[in-house]
TIZAKOL-107795 format. One record per residue (C-alpha): residue number from 0; residue in one letter; x, y, z. Coordinates in Angstrom, 3 decimals. Layout:
N
+-----+------+----------+----------+----------+
! pos ! code !       px !       py !       pz !
+-----+------+----------+----------+----------+
! NUM !    A !        X !        Y !        Z !
...
+-----+------+----------+----------+----------+
//
This chain:
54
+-----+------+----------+----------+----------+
! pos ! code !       px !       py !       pz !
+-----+------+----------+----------+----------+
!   0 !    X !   88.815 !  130.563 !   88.489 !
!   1 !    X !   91.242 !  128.323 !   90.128 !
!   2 !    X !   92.235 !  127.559 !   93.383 !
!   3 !    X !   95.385 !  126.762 !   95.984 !
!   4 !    X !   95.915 !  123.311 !   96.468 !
!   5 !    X !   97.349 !  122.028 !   99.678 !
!   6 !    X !   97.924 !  118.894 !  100.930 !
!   7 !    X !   96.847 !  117.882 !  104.538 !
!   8 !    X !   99.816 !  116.351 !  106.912 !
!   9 !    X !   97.114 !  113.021 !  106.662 !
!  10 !    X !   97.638 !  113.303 !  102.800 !
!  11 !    X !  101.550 !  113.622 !  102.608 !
!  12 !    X !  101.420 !  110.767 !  105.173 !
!  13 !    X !  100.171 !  108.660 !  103.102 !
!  14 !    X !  101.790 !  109.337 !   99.769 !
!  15 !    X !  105.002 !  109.054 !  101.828 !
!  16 !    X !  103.371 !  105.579 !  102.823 !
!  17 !    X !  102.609 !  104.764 !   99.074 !
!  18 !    X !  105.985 !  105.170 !   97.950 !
!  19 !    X !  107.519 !  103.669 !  100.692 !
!  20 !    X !  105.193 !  100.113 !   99.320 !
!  21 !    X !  106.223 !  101.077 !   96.024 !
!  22 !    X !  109.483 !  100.754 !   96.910 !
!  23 !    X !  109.656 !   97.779 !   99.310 !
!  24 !    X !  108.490 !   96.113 !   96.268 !
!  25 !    X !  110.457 !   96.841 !   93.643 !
!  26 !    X !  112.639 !   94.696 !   92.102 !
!  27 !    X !  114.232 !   96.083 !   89.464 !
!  28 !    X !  115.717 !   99.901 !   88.787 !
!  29 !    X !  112.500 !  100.487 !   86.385 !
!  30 !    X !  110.372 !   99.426 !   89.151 !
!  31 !    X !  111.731 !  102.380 !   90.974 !
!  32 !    X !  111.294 !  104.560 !   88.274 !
!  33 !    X !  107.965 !  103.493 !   88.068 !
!  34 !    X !  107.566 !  104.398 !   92.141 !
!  35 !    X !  108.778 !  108.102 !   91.475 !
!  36 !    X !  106.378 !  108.387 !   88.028 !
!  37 !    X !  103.415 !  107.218 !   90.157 !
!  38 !    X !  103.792 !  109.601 !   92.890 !
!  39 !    X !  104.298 !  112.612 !   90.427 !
!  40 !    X !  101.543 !  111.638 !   88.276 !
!  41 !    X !   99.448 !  111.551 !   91.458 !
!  42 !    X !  100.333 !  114.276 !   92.896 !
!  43 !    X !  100.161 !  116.251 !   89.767 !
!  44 !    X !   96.764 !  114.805 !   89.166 !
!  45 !    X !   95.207 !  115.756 !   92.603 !
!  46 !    X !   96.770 !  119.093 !   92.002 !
!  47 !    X !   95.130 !  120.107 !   88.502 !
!  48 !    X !   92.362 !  118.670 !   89.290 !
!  49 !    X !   91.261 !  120.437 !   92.710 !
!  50 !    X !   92.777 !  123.611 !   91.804 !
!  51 !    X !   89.491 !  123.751 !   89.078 !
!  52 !    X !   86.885 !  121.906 !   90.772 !
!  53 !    X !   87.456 !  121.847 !   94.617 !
+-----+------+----------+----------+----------+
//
C-alpha cells in the first residue's frame, strides 16, 4: 500500500529557506549544483519514504 504525499505550506517554507542558505553560500557554480541536488534528493527522499511508511 502506498500513500499521497503532500507537503505542508510550513514544509515548502522551509525547503524554500534551505535553498535560499544553500545558495547565499555558494561560491562556486558546483556549489549551486550542489544546492539544487540537495533539495531534490530531499525532497525525493521525504517523498518515497512517507508514501510507504506514513
Amino acid at each position: 500500500m502506498s500513500y499521497a504525499v503532500e507537503f505542508t505550506p510550513g514544509a515548502e517554507d522551509f525547503l524554500v529557506q534551505l535553498y535560499e542558505f544553500l545558495l547565499d553560500r555558494s561560491e562556486t557554480l558546483e556549489d549551486l549544483d550542489v544546492a539544487d541536488e540537495a533539495l531534490k534528493v530531499i525532497r525525493q527522499a521525504a517523498l518515497s519514504h512517507l508514501s510507504t511508511t506514513p
